[in-house]
Structures are given as structure tokens and as C-alpha cells.
C-alpha positions as CSV (number, residue, x, y, z in Angstrom):
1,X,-19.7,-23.4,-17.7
2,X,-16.1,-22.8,-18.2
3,X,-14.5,-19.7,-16.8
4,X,-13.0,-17.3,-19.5
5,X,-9.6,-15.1,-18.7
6,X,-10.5,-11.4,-19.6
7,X,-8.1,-9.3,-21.0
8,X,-7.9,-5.5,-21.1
9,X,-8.7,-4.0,-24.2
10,X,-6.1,-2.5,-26.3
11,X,-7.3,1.1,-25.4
12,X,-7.4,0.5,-21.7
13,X,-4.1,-0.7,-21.7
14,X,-2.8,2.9,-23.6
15,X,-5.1,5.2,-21.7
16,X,-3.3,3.6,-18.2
17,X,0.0,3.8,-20.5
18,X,-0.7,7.6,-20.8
19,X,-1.0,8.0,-17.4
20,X,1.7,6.6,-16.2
21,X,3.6,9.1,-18.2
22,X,1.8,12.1,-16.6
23,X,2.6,10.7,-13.1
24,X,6.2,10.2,-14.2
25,X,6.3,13.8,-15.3
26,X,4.4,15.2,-12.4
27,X,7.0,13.1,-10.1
28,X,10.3,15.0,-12.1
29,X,8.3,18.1,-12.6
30,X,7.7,18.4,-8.2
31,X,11.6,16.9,-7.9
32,X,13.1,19.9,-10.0
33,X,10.9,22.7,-8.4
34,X,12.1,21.7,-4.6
35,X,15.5,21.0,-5.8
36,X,15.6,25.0,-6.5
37,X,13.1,25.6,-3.7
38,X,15.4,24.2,-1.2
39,X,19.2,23.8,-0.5
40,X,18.6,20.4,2.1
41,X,16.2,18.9,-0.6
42,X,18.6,16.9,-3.1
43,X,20.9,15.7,-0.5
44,X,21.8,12.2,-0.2
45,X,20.3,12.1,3.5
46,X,17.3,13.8,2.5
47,X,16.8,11.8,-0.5
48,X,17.2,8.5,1.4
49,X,15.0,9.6,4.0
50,X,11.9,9.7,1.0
51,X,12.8,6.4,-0.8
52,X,12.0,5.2,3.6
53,X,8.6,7.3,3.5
54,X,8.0,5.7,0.7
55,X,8.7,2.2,1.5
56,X,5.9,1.3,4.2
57,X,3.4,3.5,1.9
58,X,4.5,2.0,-1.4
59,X,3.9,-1.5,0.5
60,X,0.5,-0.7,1.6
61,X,-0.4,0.8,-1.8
62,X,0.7,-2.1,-4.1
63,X,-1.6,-4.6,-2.0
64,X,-4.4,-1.5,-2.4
65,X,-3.6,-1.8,-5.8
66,X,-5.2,-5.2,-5.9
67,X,-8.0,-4.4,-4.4
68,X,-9.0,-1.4,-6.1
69,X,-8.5,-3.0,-9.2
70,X,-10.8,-5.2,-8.5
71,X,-13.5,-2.3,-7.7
72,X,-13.0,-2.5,-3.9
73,X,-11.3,-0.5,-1.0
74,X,-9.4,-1.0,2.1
75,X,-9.8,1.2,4.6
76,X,-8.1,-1.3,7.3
77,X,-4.3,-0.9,6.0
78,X,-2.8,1.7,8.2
79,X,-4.6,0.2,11.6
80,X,-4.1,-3.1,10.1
81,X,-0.1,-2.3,9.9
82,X,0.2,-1.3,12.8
83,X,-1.4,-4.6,14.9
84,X,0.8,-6.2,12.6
85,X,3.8,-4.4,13.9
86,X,2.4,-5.3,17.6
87,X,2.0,-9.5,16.2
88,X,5.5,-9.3,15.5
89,X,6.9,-7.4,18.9
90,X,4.1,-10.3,21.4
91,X,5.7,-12.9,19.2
92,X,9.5,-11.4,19.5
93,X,9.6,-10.2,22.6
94,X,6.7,-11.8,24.7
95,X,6.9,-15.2,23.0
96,X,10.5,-15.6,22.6
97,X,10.1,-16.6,18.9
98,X,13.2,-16.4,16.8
99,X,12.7,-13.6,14.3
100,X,12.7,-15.6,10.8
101,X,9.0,-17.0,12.6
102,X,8.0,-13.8,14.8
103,X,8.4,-12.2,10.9
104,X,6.0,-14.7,9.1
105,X,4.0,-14.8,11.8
106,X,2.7,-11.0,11.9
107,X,3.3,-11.2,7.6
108,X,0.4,-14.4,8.2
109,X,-1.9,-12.6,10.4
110,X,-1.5,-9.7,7.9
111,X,-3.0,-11.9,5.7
112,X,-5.5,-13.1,8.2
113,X,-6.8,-9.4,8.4
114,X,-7.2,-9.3,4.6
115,X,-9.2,-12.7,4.6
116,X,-11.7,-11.4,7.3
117,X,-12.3,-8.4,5.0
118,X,-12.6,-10.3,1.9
119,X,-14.6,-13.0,3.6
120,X,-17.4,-10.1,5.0
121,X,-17.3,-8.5,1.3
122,X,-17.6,-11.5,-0.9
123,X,-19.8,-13.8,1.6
124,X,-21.3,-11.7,4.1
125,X,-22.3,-8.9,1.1
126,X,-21.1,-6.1,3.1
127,X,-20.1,-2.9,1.1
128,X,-16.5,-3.4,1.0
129,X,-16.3,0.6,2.5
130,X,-18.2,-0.3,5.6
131,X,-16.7,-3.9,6.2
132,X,-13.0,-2.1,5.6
133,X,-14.1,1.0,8.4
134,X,-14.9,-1.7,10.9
135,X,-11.9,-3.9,10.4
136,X,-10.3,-0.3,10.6
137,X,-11.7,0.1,14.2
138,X,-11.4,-3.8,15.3
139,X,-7.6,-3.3,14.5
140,X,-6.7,0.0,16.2
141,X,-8.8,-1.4,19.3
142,X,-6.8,-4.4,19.4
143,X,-3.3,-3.1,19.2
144,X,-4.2,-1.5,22.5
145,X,-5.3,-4.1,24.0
146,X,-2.7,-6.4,22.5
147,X,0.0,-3.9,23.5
148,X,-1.4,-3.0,27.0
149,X,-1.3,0.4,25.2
150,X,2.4,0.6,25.7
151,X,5.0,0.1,22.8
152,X,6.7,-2.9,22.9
153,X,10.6,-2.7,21.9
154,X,12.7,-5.1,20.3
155,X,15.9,-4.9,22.7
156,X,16.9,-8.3,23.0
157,X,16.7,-8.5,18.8
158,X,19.1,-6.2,17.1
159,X,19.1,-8.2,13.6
160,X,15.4,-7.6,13.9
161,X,16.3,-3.7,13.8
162,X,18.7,-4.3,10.9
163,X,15.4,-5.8,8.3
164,X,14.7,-2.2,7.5
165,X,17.4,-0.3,8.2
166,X,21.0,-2.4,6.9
167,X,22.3,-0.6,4.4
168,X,22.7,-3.5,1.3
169,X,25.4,-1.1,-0.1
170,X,28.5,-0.2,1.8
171,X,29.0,3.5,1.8
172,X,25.7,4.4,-0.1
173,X,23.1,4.5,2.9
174,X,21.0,2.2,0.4
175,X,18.7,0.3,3.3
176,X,17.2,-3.2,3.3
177,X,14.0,-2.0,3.3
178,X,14.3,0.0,0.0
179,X,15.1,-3.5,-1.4
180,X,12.4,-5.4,-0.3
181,X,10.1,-2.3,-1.7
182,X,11.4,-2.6,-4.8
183,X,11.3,-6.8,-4.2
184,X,7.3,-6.6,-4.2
185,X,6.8,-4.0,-6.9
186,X,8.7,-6.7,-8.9
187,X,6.9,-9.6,-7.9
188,X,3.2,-7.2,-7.2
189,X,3.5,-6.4,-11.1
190,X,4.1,-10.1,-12.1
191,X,0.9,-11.1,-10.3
192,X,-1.2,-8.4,-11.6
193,X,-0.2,-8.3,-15.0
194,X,0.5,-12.0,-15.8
195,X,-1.1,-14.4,-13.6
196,X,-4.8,-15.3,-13.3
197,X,-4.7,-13.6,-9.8
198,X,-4.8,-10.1,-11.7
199,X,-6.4,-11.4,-14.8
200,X,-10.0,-11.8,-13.0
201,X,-8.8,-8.8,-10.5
202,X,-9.5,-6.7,-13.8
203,X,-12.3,-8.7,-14.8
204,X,-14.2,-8.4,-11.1
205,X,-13.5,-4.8,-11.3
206,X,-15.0,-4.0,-14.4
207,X,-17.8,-5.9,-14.7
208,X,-18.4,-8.4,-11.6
209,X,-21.8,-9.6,-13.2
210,X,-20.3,-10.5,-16.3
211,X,-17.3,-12.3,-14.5
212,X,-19.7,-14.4,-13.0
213,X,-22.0,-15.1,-15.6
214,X,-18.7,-16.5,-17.2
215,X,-17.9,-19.1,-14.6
216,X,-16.0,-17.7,-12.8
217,X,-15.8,-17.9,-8.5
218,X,-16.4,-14.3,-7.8
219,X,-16.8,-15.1,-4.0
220,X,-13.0,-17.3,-4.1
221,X,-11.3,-14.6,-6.1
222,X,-12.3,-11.7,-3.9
223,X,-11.2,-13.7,-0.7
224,X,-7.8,-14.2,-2.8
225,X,-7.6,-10.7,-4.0
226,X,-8.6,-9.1,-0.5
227,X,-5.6,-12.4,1.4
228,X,-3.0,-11.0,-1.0
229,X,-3.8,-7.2,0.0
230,X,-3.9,-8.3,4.2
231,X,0.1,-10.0,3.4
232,X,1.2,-6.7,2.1
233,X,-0.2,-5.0,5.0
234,X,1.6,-7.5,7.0
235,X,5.0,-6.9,5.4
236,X,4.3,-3.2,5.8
237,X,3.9,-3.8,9.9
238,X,6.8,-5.8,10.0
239,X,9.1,-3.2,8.2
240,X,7.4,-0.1,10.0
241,X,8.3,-1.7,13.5
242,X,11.4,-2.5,12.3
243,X,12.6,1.0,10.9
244,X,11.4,2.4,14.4
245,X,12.9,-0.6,16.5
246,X,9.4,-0.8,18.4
247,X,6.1,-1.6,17.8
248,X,3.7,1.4,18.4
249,X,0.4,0.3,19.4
250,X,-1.2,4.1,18.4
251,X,-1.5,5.1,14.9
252,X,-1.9,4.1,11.4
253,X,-5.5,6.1,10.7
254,X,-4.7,8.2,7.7
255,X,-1.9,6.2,6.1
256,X,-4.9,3.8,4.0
257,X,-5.5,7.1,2.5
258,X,-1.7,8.0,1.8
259,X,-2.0,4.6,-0.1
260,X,-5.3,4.7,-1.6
261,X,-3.5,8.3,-2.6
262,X,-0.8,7.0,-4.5
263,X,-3.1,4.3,-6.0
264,X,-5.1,6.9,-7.5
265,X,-2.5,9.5,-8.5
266,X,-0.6,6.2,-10.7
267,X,-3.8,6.1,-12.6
268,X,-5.6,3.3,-10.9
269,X,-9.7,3.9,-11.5
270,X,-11.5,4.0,-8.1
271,X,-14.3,2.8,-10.2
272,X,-12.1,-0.7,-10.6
273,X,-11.4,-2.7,-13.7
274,X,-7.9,-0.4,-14.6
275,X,-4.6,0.3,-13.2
276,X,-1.0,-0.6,-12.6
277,X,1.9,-1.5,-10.3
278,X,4.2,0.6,-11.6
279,X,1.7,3.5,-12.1
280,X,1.3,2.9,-7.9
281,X,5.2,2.9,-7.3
282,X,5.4,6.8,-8.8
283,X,2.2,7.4,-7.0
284,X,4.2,6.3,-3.6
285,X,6.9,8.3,-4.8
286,X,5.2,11.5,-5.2
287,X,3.4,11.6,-1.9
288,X,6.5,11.1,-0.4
289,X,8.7,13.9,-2.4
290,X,5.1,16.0,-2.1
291,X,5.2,15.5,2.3
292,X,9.1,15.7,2.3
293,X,9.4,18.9,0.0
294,X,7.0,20.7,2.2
295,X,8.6,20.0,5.1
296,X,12.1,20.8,3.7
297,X,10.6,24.6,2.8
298,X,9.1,24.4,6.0
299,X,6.0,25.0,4.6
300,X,3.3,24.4,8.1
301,X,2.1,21.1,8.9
302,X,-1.9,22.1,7.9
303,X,-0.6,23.3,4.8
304,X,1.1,20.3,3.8
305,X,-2.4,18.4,4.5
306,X,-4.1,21.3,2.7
307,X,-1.7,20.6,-0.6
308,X,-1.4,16.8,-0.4
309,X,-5.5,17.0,-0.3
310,X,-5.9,18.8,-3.4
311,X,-3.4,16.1,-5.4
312,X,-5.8,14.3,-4.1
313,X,-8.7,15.6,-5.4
314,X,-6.9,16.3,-8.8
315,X,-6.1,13.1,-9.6
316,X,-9.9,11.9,-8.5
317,X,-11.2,14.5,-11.3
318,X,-8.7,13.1,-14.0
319,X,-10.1,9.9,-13.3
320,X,-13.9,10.8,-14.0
321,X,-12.7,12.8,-16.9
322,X,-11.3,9.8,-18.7
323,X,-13.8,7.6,-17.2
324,X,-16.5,9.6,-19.5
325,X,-14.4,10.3,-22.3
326,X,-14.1,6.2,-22.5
């Protein structure tokens, strides 16, 4: 039987259209209030220092993108960065490897990660929740081990320091690393919206029986859809190690759910079978103006976790809301 290429329906398309917009609004509507909230909010420091937050989140959350799309989840991408960010300082700094390969390495085993999750959720049949939570634990046990629970730093390679932090504009404090974000949401949004890659991501996520009654290799897509998620993780790693100049073996647990965060608040369904790259990219963006401007008004730490929680939560309800009225 021949596999068929589903598409989303007309009305899918404008209900994720819609919001978008409501993101976009919420992200302008939260930039004007700490604007007036704070003094130290719209400066060109402070502003630079959010598109950074957002950089290794956005990352992680346009690979989550994939997979939730495809009715999955990842609960491996903040552990999973950071043994990345320890692959790249052993292959650095213990291996001697020039940084063009130390780089593809860790962005490779990234990947690797990814393929061990998708291979236990598509041929193993483990519930992608529980498959994700172990990786989550295998990963964070590792980077100790790996690390000899020490950081590893990346003295002897300054132009390694420069991949997240060179500013690509003279003058403006615009870094690398902003670049490559906005790189990937590029090329991210021309995978999932154009290729076959996001084509059956859709298709998987809203109706994985029917996919597969069509023809099509459930099993092979997931392990692609699950690879591609593990090389953003990778890149994320490789960016977060190079913004800090080290590689931090300890870490990681809570930012899969800064990601899965943003996912949701762009107007990706957790249910699978809807959602967007650019949706994602102002999701990023307001959990790092949300975590930013509540640090700026020096609003306390459990607070911030106490309003970032209920976005959270908000956005979850939206979700079943136009879940039902579809």
C-alpha cells in the first residue's frame, strides 16, 4: 500500500494561526508592562541578555516542537544538553580534537540520545513519558561520571568561547549565538512545514493508527522525528558550554519543562497532531521576558516559579478548550 502525505485541514491551520497571534500579543502585552514596571528592563544589556536565555531554550523547544507534534514528549533535553556540553569539553579538552569536530561530535551524540529515545518509543513500545524520564536519569548520571563530577573548561580553546558569545555586529552586542537561534527557527520551520519530515510528524500526531493503516513506517518516522529532536539538544549543549566557557556536569533538570513551556504557550497541542515553529520561537521569547522581568522587579525567586507555573497551566487549559470546541 502506498503511503499518503496528510495535510492539515484548513481549520487547523487558522485555529494555530489564531494562536500565534495571542502569543504575539501576550509577548508585547508582558514587554510594555515591565518596560513601565522597571527602569533596567528595556536596556540594550538587559535586552540582550533575554534574546541569550532565550537561545539555549528556544533550541531545545524547536526540536520539542517535533516531537510533540508528533504526540510525544521529551523529558531528556535539559540532562541531555548538558552531557552534550560534557561530549564536547572530553572531546576538546581531554581528546585534543580541533573544535570544528569536538562541535559535531557532541551535536552527533545529541542525536544519538534522540535515537535511543525514539528507538525505546517506536520499537521497544515504551510510553514515550517513561522512556524520556529514564533517558533523563541515564544522562544526568553520566555527565558525572563523564566529568568526574568536576566542570571541564575550555582554556586552551578561546574560538570555542567566541561560538556563542562573538558579537556578528560591531558595536551592537548582537552575539553569534542569537544567529544560529534564529538559523534553526529558519531551517526548523522549513522541515516542519514543507518537508515530509513534518508532513507525517502531523499525521503520527493526530492519528497514529490511521498513519499506519496508510502505509506509512510509523516505527522509521518516529526514530527520525525523535534523531532530529536529540541534534537540537546537541546544538543546545554545544552553545550552553560555550556561552559559559565550561562544561557543567550538574544541571539541566527543569529546562525540558522551560521548553515543553514555550512549546505549549506557541499553541502546540500536547495532545499532538498541531503546532508551529514560529508559534515556539514567541513561546521561547516569553518565558524568557516572563523569568527576566521578574528578576528585574526583583520580584523573589519562588515567586517567579510560582508565576511562570500558572502560564503554564494557562496555556494547558487554552489548549483543552479548543481541543473540545474542535
Amino acid at each position: 500500500m502506498t503511503s499518503i502525505p496528510v495535510k492539515r485541514p484548513i481549520a487547523a491551520r487558522m485555529r494555530g494561526s489564531v494562536q500565534q497571534v495571542l502569543a504575539l500579543a501576550s509577548l508585547i502585552a508582558i514587554l510594555v508592562f515591565f518596560s513601565f514596571a522597571s527602569p533596567y528592563f528595556f536596556t540594550p544589556s538587559n535586552l540582550v541578555g533575554i534574546l541569550m536565555a532565550a537561545t539555549v531554550t528556544g533550541i531545545l523547544a524547536l526540536g520539542t516542537t517535533f516531537v510533540i507534534v508528533a504526540g510525544g514528549i521529551d523529558l531528556s533535553i535539559g540532562t541531555g544538553m548538558i552531557l552534550c556540553g560534557v561530549m564536547t569539553g572530553v572531546f576538546l579538552t581531554y581528546w585534543g580534537w580541533p573544535v570544528w569536530a569536538g562541535v559535531t561530535g557532541a551535536i552527533l551524540f545529541g542525536g544519538l540520545i534522540g535515537f535511543v529515545n525514539g528507538f525505546n518509543v517506536s520499537v521497544l513500545g515504551l510510553p514515550p513519558f517513561i522512556a524520556t524520564l529514564g533517558m533523563m536519569l541515564v544522562a544526568s548520571g553520566l555527565s558525572l561520571v563523564i566529568s568526574g563530577t568536576k566542570p571541564i573548561y575550555f582554556k586552551e580553546h578561546p574560538d570555542f568561547q567566541l561560538l556563542m558569545n562573538f558579537s556578528v555586529i560591531p558595536g551592537a552586542r548582537f552575539p553569534l549565538g542569537v544567529l544560529i537561534f534564529l538559523t534553526l527557527t529558519v531551517v526548523a520551520g522549513v522541515v516542519l512545514g514543507k518537508t515530509i519530515v513534518g508532513r507525517y510528524a502531523f499525521s503520527i500526531g493526530s492519528n497514529e493508527a490511521a498513519t499506519a493503516l496508510s502505509g506509512v513506517n510509523v516505527v522509521r518516522w518516529k526514530l527520525t522525528i525523535y534523531t532530529i529532536a536529540g541534534l537540537f539538544v546537541g546544538i543546545a549543549g554545544v552553545l550552553a558550554a560555550s556561552r559559559l566557557s565550561s562544561a557543567q556536569p550538574v544541571g539541566g533538570m527543569g529546562l525540558e519543562l522551560e521548553a515543553i513551556a514555550a512549546v505549549v504557550i506557541g499553541g502546540t497541542s500536547l495532545q499532538g497532531g498541531r503546532g508551529s515553529i514560529a508559534g515556539t520561537v514567541v513561546g521561547a521569547l516569553i518565558v524568557a521576558v516572563l523569568t527576566n522581568g521578574l528578576r528585574v522587579t526583583a520580584v523573589p525567586q519562588e515567586w517567579q516559579s510560582v508565576v511562570v507555573g500558572c502560564v503554564i497551566l494557562v496555556a494547558v487549559y487554552v489548549d483543552m478548550l479548543r481541543r473540545k470546541r474542535a
